[in-house]
C-alpha positions as CSV (number, residue, x, y, z in Angstrom):
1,X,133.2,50.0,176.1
2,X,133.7,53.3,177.9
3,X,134.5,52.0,181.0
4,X,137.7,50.2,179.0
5,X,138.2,53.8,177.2
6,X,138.8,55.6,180.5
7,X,141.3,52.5,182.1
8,X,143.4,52.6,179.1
9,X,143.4,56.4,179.2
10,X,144.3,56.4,183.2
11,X,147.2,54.1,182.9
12,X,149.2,56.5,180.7
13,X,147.6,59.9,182.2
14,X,148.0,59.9,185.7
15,X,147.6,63.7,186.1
16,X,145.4,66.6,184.9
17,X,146.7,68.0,181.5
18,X,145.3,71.4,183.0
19,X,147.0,72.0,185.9
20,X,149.4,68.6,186.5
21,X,147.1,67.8,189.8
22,X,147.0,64.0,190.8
23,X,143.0,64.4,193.0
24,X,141.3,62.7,189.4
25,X,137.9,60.8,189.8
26,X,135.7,59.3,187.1
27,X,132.1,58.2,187.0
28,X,130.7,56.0,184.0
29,X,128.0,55.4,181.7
30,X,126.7,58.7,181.9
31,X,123.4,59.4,179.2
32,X,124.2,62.4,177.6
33,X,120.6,63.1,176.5
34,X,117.5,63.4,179.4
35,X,115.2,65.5,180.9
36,X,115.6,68.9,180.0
37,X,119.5,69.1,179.2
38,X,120.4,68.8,175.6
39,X,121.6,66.4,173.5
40,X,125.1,66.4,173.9
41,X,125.8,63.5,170.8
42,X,122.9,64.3,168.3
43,X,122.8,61.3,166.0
44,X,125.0,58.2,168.0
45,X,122.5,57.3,170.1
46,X,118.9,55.6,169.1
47,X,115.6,57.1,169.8
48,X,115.0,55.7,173.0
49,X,118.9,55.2,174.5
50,X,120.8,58.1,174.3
51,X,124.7,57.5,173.8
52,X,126.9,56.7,176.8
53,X,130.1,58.8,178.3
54,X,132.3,58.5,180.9
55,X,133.6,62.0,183.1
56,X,136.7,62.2,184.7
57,X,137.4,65.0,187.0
58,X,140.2,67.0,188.2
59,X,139.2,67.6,192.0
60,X,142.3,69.9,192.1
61,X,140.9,72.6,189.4
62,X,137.7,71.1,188.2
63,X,138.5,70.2,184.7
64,X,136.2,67.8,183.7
65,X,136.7,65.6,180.6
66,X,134.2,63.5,179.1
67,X,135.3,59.9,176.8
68,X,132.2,58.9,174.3
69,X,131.7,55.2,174.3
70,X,133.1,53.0,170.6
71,X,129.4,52.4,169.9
72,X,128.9,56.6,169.8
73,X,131.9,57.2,167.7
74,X,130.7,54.8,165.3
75,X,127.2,56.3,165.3
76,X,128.8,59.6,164.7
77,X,131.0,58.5,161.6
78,X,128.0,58.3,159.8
79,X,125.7,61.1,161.1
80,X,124.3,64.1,159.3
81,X,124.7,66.1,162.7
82,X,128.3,65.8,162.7
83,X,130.9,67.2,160.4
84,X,134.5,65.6,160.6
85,X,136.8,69.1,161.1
86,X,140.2,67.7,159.7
């Protein structure tokens, strides 16, 4: 699950790769498709629930990083929309 993503992350990275701050926060189970925004994860999500991130934040210089959930990455291994780069 994401939530587990992000903990396992934040025990090893405990500051900003950007600029080496400490002021992180994170926020979880974020739908990346809704309303009027687009679809950030085409294709690892179903038609009615879009696919799930989690955000962490640098309060320090604003970097935000987003973590997909395992279920997305799955969905993604096996979409159309997304071509593997390496």
């Amino acid at each position: 699950n994401v939530r587990q993503q992000v903990k396992d992350f934040m025990k090893d990275q405990k500051n900003c790769p950007e600029c080496n701050g400490t002021n992180l926060y994170s926020q979880g189970d974020i739908s990346v498709r809704g309303g009027y925004g687009p679809d950030l994860l085409p294709g690892a999500g179903t038609l009615f629930i879009s696919a799930k991130v989690k955000a962490v934040v640098c309060a320090d210089c604003g970097l935000i990083r987003y973590f997909a959930s395992q279920d997305a990455l799955r969905k993604m291994a096996g979409s159309d929309k997304w071509k593997r780069l390496l």
